[in-house]
C-alpha positions as CSV (number, residue, x, y, z in Angstrom):
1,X,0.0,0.0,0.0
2,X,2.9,2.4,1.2
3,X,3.9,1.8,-2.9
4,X,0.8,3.0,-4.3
5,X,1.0,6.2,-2.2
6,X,4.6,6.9,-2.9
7,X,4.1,6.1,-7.1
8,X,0.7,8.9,-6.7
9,X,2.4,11.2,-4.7
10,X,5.8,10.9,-7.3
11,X,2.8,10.9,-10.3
12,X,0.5,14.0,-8.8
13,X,3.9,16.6,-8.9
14,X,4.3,16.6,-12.5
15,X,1.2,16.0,-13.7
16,X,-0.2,19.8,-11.3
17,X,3.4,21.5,-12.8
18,X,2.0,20.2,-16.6
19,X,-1.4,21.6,-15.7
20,X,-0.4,25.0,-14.2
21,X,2.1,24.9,-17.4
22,X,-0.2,24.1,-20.0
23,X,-2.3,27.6,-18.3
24,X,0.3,29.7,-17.7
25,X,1.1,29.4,-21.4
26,X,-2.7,29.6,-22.2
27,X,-2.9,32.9,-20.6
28,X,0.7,34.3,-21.7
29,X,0.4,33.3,-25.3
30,X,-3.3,34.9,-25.5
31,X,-2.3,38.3,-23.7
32,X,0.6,38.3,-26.6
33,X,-1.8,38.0,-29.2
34,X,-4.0,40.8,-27.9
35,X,-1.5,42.8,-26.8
36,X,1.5,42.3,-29.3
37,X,2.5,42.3,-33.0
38,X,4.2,38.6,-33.6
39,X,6.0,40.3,-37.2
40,X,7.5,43.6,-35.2
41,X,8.2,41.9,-32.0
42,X,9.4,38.7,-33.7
43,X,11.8,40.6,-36.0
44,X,13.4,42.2,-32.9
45,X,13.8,39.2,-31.1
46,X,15.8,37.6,-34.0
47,X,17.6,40.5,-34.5
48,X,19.4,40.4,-30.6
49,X,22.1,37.5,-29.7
50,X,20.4,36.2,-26.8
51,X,17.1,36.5,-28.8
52,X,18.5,33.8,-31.1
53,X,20.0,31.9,-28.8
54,X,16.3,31.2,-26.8
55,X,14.8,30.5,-30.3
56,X,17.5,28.1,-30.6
57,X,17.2,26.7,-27.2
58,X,13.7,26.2,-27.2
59,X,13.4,24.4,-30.7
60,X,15.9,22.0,-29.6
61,X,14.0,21.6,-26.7
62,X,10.7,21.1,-28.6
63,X,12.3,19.0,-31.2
64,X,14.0,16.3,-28.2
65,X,10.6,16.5,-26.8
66,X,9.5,15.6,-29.8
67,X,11.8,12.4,-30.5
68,X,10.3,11.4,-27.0
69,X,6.5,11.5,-28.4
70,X,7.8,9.8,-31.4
71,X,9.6,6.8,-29.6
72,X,6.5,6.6,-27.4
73,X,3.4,6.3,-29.8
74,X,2.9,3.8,-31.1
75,X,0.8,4.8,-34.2
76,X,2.9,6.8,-36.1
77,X,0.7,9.2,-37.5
78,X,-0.7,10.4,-33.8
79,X,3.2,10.7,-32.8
80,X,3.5,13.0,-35.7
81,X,0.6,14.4,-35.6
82,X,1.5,15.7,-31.9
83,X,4.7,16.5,-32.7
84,X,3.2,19.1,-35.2
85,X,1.5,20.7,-32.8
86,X,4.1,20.7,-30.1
87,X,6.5,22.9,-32.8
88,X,3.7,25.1,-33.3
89,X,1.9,26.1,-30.4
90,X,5.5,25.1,-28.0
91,X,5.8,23.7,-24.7
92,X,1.9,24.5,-24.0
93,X,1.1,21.3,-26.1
94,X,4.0,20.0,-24.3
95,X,2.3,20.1,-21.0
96,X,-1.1,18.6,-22.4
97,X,1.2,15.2,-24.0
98,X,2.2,14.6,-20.2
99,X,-0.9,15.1,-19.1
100,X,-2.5,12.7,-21.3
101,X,0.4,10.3,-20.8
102,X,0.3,10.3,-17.3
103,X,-3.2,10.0,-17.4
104,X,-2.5,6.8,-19.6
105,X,-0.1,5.2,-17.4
106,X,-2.0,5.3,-14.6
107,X,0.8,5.7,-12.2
108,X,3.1,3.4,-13.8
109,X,6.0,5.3,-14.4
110,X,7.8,3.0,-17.1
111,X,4.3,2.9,-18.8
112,X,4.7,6.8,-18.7
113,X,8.3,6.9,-20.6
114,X,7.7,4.2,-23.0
115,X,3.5,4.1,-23.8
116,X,1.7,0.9,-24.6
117,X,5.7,-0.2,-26.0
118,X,6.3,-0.8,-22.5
119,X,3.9,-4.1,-22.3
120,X,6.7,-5.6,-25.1
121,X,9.6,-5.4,-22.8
């Protein structure tokens, strides 16, 4: 029993920083759109250094998060369909893929890293 707890407790973290994630970006990325000009603003951003090197830094990011989605689905059409979306829209879509696989591991935590492949180990 003491198991269980410990694998909820270990499970629960995450999946509250993925949910308070996936709405901080929902609010950020909507007062940007209402309040800022993605062509002006972006153009500045790319023109600075350190500008570049968070573009950088977060499409590597995206795209290893990516690889993950890719080596855990098992259809590959929904693995690329997600990682689409996750270079699109960022690490908001990021935080609703662990939600969903945490959801779908229900608390198993090798069944989170590796999906359904982790029944063929």
């Amino acid at each position: 029993m003491r198991t269980a707890v410990n694998k909820n407790r270990f499970i629960s973290m995450p999946a509250v920083i993925a949910s308070g994630g996936f709405l901080i970006m929902l609010v950020v990325v909507s007062f940007a759109l209402v309040y800022g000009d993605f062509f002006i603003e972006g153009a500045v951003l790319v023109d600075m250094a350190w500008g570049m090197v968070t573009l950088v830094d977060l499409y590597l990011g995206l795209l290893l998060f990516s690889f993950w989605v890719l080596c855990r689905e098992e259809n590959k059409t929904i693995a690329l369909s997600w990682s689409v979306l996750i270079l699109l829209l960022g690490n908001m879509l990021s935080c609703l893929y662990i939600l969903k696989s945490f959801y779908e591991a229900e608390g198993n935590m090798t069944r989170f890293w590796l999906g359904k492949r982790s029944n063929s180990t």
